[in-house]
Every structure is written in structure tokens, then in C-alpha cells.
N, C-alpha and C positions, 0 to 999 in steps of 0.2 A: 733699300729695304732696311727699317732697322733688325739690329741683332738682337738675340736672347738665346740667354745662354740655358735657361728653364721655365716653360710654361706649365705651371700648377707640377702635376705628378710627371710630366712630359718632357723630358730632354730631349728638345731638337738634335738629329745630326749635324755635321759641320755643315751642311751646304743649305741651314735653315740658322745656323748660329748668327746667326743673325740670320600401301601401295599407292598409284602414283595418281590417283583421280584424288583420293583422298588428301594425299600432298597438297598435290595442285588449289584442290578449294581450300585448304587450312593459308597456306600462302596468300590466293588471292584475296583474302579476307586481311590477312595481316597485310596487304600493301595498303588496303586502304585507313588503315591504323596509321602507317608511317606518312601519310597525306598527312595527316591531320598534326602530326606531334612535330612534323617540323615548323610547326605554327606557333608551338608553345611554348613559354618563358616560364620555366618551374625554379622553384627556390633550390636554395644551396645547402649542402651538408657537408660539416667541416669548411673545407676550402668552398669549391664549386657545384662538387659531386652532388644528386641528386639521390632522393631515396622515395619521392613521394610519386610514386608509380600507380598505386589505383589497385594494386592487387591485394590479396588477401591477409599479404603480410603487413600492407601500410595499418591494418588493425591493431597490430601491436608493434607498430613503429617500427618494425621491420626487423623488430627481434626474434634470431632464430631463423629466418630468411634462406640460409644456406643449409638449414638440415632439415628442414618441413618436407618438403618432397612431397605434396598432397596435391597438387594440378601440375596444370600445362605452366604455369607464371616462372617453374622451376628451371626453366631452359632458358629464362632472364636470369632469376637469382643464381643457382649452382647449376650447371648443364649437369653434374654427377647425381641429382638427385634425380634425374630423368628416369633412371633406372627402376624404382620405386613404381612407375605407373606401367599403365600397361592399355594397348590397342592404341589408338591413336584419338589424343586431346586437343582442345584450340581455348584458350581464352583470351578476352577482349578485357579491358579495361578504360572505363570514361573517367576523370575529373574536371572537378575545376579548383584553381588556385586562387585565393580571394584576398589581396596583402592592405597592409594597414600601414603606412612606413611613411611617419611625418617626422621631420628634423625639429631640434629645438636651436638655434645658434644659441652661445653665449653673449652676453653683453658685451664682452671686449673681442671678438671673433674678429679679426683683420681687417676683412672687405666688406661691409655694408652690403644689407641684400635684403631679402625674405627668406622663409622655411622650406622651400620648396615644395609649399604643397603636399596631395598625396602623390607620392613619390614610386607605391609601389602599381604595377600594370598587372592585373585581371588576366588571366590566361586558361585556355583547355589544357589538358595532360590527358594523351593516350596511351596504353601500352596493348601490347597481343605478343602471344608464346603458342604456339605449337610445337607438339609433340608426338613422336611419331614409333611405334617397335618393327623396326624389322627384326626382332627374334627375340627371345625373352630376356637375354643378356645385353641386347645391346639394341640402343634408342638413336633418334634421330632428330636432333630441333631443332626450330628457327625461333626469334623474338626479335621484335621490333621497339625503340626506345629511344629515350635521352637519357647521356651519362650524366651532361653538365648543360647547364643554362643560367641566364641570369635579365633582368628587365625593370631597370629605371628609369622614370623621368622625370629630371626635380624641376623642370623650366627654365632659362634662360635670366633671370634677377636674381634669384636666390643666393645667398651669402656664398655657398659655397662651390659657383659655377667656377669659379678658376680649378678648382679639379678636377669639376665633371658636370654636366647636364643631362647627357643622357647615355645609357650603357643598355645594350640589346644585344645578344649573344646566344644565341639558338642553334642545337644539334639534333641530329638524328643517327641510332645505328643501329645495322641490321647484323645479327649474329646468326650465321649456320652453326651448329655445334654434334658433338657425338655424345656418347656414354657408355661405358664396360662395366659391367660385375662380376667379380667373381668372390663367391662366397660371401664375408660381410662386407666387402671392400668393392664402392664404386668409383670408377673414375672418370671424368668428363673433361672435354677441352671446346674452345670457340672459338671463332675468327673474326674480329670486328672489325667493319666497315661504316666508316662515319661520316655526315656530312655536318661541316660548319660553316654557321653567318653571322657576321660580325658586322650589326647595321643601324647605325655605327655605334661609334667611341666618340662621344663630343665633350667640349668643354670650351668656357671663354678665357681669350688668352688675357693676361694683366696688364692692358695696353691701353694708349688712347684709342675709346670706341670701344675697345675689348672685342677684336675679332674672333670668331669662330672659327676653333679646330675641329676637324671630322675625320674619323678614320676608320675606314670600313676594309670589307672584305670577306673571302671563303676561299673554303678548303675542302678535301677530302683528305679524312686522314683513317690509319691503320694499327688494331692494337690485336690484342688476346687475352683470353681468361681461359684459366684451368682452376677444376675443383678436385676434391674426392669427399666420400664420406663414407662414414667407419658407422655401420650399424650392431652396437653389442645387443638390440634385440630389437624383438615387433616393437616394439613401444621405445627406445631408446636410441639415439644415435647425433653422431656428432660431424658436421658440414665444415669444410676450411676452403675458403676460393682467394686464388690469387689475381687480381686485374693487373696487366700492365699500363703503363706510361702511353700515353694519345697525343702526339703532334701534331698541332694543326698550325701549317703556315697560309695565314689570312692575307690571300694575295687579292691588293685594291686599290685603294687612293688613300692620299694625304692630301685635304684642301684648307688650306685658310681663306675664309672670303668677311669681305668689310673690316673696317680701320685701317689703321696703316698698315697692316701687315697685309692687303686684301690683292686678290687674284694670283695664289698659289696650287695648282693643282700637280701632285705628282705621284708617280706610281712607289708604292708601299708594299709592305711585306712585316707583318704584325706577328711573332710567334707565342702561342701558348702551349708550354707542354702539361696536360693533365698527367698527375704522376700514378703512378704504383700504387696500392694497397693492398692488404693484408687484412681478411676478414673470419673467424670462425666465431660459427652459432652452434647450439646446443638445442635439441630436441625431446624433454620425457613425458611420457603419457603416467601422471598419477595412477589412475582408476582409469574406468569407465568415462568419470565427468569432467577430468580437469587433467591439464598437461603445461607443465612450464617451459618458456623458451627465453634462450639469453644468447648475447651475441657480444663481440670484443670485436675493434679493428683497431688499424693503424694505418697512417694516409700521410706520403708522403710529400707533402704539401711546401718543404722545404725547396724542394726543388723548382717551385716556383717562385724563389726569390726577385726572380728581375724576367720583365720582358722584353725578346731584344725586337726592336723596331728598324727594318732596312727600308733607305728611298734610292734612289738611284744613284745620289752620289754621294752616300756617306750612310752613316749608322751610329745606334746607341741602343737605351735600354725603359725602359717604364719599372722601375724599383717595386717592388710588393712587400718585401721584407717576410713572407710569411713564414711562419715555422711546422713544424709536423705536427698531424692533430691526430685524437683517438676518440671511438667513441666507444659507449657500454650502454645496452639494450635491454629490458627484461618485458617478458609479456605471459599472459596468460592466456588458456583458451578453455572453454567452460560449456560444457555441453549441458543442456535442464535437461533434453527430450532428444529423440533421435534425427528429425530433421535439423533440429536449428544447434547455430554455433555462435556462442558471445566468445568476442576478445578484446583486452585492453591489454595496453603497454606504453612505457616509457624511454625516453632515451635521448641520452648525453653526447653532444658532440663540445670538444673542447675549442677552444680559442686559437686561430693562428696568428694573430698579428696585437702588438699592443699600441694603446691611444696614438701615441707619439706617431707612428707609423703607417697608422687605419685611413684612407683614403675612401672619400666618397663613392668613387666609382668602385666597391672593393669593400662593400662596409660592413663585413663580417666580422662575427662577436662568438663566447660561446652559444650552441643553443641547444634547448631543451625540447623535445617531443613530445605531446601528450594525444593517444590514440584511443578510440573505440570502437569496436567494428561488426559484424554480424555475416553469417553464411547460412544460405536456406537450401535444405534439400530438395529439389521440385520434383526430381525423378530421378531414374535411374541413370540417365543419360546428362540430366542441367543441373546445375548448381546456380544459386547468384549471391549476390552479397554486397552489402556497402560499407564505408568507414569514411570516417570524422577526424580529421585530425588536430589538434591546435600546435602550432611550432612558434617558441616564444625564442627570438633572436638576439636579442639581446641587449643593453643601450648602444653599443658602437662605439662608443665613446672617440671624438677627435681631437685632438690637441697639436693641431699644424699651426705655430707660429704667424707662418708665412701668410697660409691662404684659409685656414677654418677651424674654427672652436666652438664645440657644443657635441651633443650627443641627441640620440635618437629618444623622444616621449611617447612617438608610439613603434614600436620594430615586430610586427607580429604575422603571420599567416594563418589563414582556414585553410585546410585542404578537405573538399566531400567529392566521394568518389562512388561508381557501383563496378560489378563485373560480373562476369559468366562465364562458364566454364561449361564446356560440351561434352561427350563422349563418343566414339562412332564407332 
């Protein structure tokens, strides 16, 4: 077999070196929510993270998020804003992700290829949140979601297949959560449970023939979030959630098949830690007609520097180099009349990785949010509502020596979504 000491972004180890009815239906409504979202490849925010949920806050880009506390979607965003509703909520949430993500190579770009195409994959996004009071103080939720996801395929010719061909990465997590108030101060905490598929991670190795690397797998893995918020009045009040760190070790296969390198199958172990963030939004009602929301994070994205990859008889790393990102949110919501609710908003996530370092399978940039959204009162009991989102990602810009030069001409997503929200 020959050796190699690195395929594309890929350092082989050595031994390749060469009450309770009411519960019950809010739940069984939300499992068939998480059928459907483990199906979906939603974009990235900052690092991986996702934000484009289909609730009421994707209208203003999700600014403001942790201190709104106006539906069921709340036991997703801050469990502590659960506090705020009262009797027992359910909302659903549909989209769809619509991506536009064609490469430009440069002229002197390494390996000879093509653009790969449209590169980005069409996907549903669901979410659902129920909310539940056993007593006026203290709430009960469940929500169903994806923290993190991602879904390229640039083909197999394309210039810059020695680092990647195709990246499919799909979660789903189910949070039980509580909530306490006392006086202006609520507190909430959740328990997540996640599932991830990693199907696959491919790329052409830089060989005669250029065999195919694949490396798949899934996980369940286990995190938490806690929030509080501080309400200085009816109209006023301020949300801060902390998410922890989500390990998922992606236990699967490592195959290379065709060229020399051909008829390798062995069992893999892929780790990614999602890390830690640090979110607070802001909540004020102007008037009557209009209410500002803005929101700050900070996403500890550094600590995805390197991913370690175990096979059975040796180990190493997949390099990201990323650094820590933050973003800043701001939105608005604008009532004309009493049923209806317009919102728009924007928002900044920064860059974790620069050119030198930006891998295809990985080709995040800063990106910008642009939202509009709308909410109808039908009755006393339904709400619905839909939102538009545009997320401009960025060029990408690549400059690998080795294996890829050029940046992204077009980097962009639609997100249209609706939702509904009950009351019983």
C-alpha cells in the first residue's frame, strides 16, 4: 500500500501512513416534528450553530430571542422565559432552506477540476416547543430541534475535491426543561439529548486514480442550557442563556475504495465538540406600536481547533484552526392594528477562520442576516406567522497552496418559514 503522510485537510493515523392528557398530545405532536428535522441540513451560524428555526424570532434574525417570552418557541430559545406564559402552549414550525453556493477556482488553483457546481443541498427545517404551567410560578417544557448541521456536494471533479466532495452532518435534540419566578427574576434550566449523522465526510485522495476517502458515522451525545431573565417592567426586560459544550463521537467507518489505495474498510471514531456559548437579548416595548430587540453572543468556536479522528490502530487530528466568534442582532416589531405583527431585523456573525486556513468541507466566512416576518392573530387560542430570511455568507475566500485557490461567487441562503402557536 502506498503511504501518505496527508490527504487534503486529512491526516491519516500511522496504520494508514501510508396536566397529563394535555402533556401527552403537546409531546406526541412534537415527536413528529423531530421525524422530520432529523432529515434536515440547515445552515450555519458563526461556527456550526444554527439559528434558522422557523419561529417567530427568525423574523428578526433572532434578535432578542432570549428575552421575548411571547409563545411556546420560548422553551427552545430561554426555558426562563417560560415563566412569562401561562396554561399550557404548543408551537410548530415548517421551513425550507433554499442555498445558492457555487465556487469560483482561481486560475492558478493547484489541481485542475471544475466549480463544483451547486454545491449547496435544498433542505426542510422543523422545530416545535411546548409549554406547560403547573402553577403560576413554575413551567414545564419540551422542544424539539437542531443545534448544528451542515450539507454539501460539490461532485467528484471539481478543483477542489482533494479536500472535500461531500459533507452531510445532521442533528436532532430533544430538551425537557423547568422554569421558576420569583418576583422579577426567572430562572430556567434543560437537559439535552441529541442525536448525530455524520453521512459521510468525503474527499479525493491526491493519488494515482485519486481514491475515495469516506468517513461516516453517529452518535448520541449530551449537553445543557440554563437561562434567567430579569424583567424591570411589563414592557421591559432583559434574557441571558448559557449552552454548553455537545460531544458527539461519530462511531463508523473509514473506507478508501479505487486507485491504489483501494479496499480499505475500518472502523473510525470522528470527534466533534460543539462548544459553549454565551447569549443575552434585550426586550422594550416603545408604545403601543413598536418594541426594539437586540441581542450579543459569544461562541466558543476556538475550541474546535482540530478534530481528533481514532481507527483501530492509531489516531490523529482534522486541523479547523477556527477561532471564537460573536454576533450582534437588532430587530424590530411594529404593530399597525391589533391582530397583525410586522418584524424585521439584522444580524452579524463574525468570522472564525482566515483564507490561509478555510477548507472546503468548512467554508465558513463572516455572515450577515437580513429578516422580515409577520404574526396574525386568528383567535383567542391560534396565532400563525411566517418569515423570509436572506443570510449572505460570505466569499470564503481559500488560499491552500497545496490543494485549492479561489473563493465563493455565489455564498448565500433563503430561508421561508410559517408557524403556529395554540393555546388550551
Amino acid at each position: 500500500m502506498q503511504r501518505i503522510r496527508q490527504i487534503g485537510w486529512l491526516r491519516l493515523p500511522k496504520v494508514f501512513h501510508p396536566p397529563f392528557s394535555k402533556v401527552l398530545r403537546g409531546l406526541c405532536l412534537l415527536g413528529l416534528c423531530g421525524l422530520f428535522s432529523m432529515m434536515a441540513k440547515p445552515c450555519r451560524a458563526g461556527g456550526l450553530y444554527i439559528t434558522e428555526f422557523g419561529t417567530p424570532s427568525t423574523g428578526v434574525a433572532n434578535a432578542g430571542a432570549v428575552a421575548v417570552g411571547k409563545d411556546a418557541s420560548t422553551a427552545w430559545h430561554n426555558p426562563a422565559s417560560m415563566t412569562r406564559l401561562s396554561g399550557t402552549q404548543i408551537m410548530g414550525a415548517a421551513g425550507l432552506l433554499i442555498p445558492n453556493v457555487k465556487f469560483d477556482p482561481d486560475s492558478d488553483t493547484p489541481v485542475p477540476g471544475g466549480d463544483g457546481g451547486q454545491a449547496g443541498i435544498l433542505a426542510p427545517v422543523l422545530n416545535g416547543s411546548f409549554v406547560h404551567s403547573l402553577t403560576d410560578k413554575l413551567k414545564f417544557g419540551f422542544a424539539l430541534g437542531s443545534l448544528a448541521g451542515a450539507g454539501l456536494d460539490y461532485g467528484g471533479s471539481w478543483a477542489g475535491r482533494n479536500q472535500a466532495t461531500k459533507v452531510q452532518l445532521t442533528t436532532v435534540t430533544g430538551m425537557p426543561s423547568l422554569a421558576f419566578k420569583h418576583h422579577w427574576l426567572s430562572i430556567g434550566g434543560g437537559f439535552q439529548v441529541s442525536y448525530g449523522s455524520l453521512n459521510p465526510m468525503a474527499l479525493k485522495a491526491p493519488t494515482p486514480a485519486e481514491p475515495t476517502i469516506k468517513i461516516d458515522g453517529n452518535d448520541w451525545a449530551f449537553g445543557y442550557t440554563v437561562g434567567a431573565l430579569v424583567e424591570f417592567s411589563d414592557t421591559s426586560r432583559l434574557g441571558v442563556k448559557y449552552q454548553s459544550k455537545t460531544k458527539f463521537e461519530f462511531d463508523g467507518d473509514l473506507k478508501i475504495s479505487g486507485g491504489a489505495l483501494g479496499g480499505v474498510d475500518v472502523g473510525s471514531t470522528l470527534e466533534m465538540k460543539f462548544p459553549q456559548f454565551v447569549e443575552v437579548g434585550f426586550y422594550h416595548e416603545l408604545n403601543d406600536r413598536f418594541a426594539l430587540l437586540a441581542t450579543v453572543d459569544w461562541e466558543d468556536w476556538s475550541a474546535f481547533k482540530n478534530i481528533p479522528l481514532s481507527v483501530e490502530r492509531g489516531s490523529s487530528s482534522l486541523p479547523t484552526h477556527f477561532d471564537d466568534t460573536y454576533k450582534l442582532a437588532g430587530g424590530i416589531h411594529y404593530r399597525p392594528s391589533k391582530p397583525w405583527l410586522l418584524m424585521t431585523g439584522i444580524a452579524y456573525d463574525s468570522n472564525p477562520v482566515d483564507a490561509k486556513n478555510r477548507q472546503a468541507s468548512l467554508p465558513v466566512d463572516r455572515q450577515l442576516r437580513y429578516a422580515v416576518g409577520t404574526r396574525y392573530q386568528w383567535s383567542e387560542r391560534l396565532s400563525i406567522g411566517g418569515n423570509f430570511e436572506y443570510i449572505d455568507l460570505g466569499k470564503a475566500k481559500i488560499n491552500d497552496d497545496t490543494f485549492l485557490k479561489g473563493d465563493f461567487k455565489r455564498n448565500e441562503l433563503f430561508f421561508v418559514s410559517l408557524n403556529a402557536d395554540w393555546k388550551f
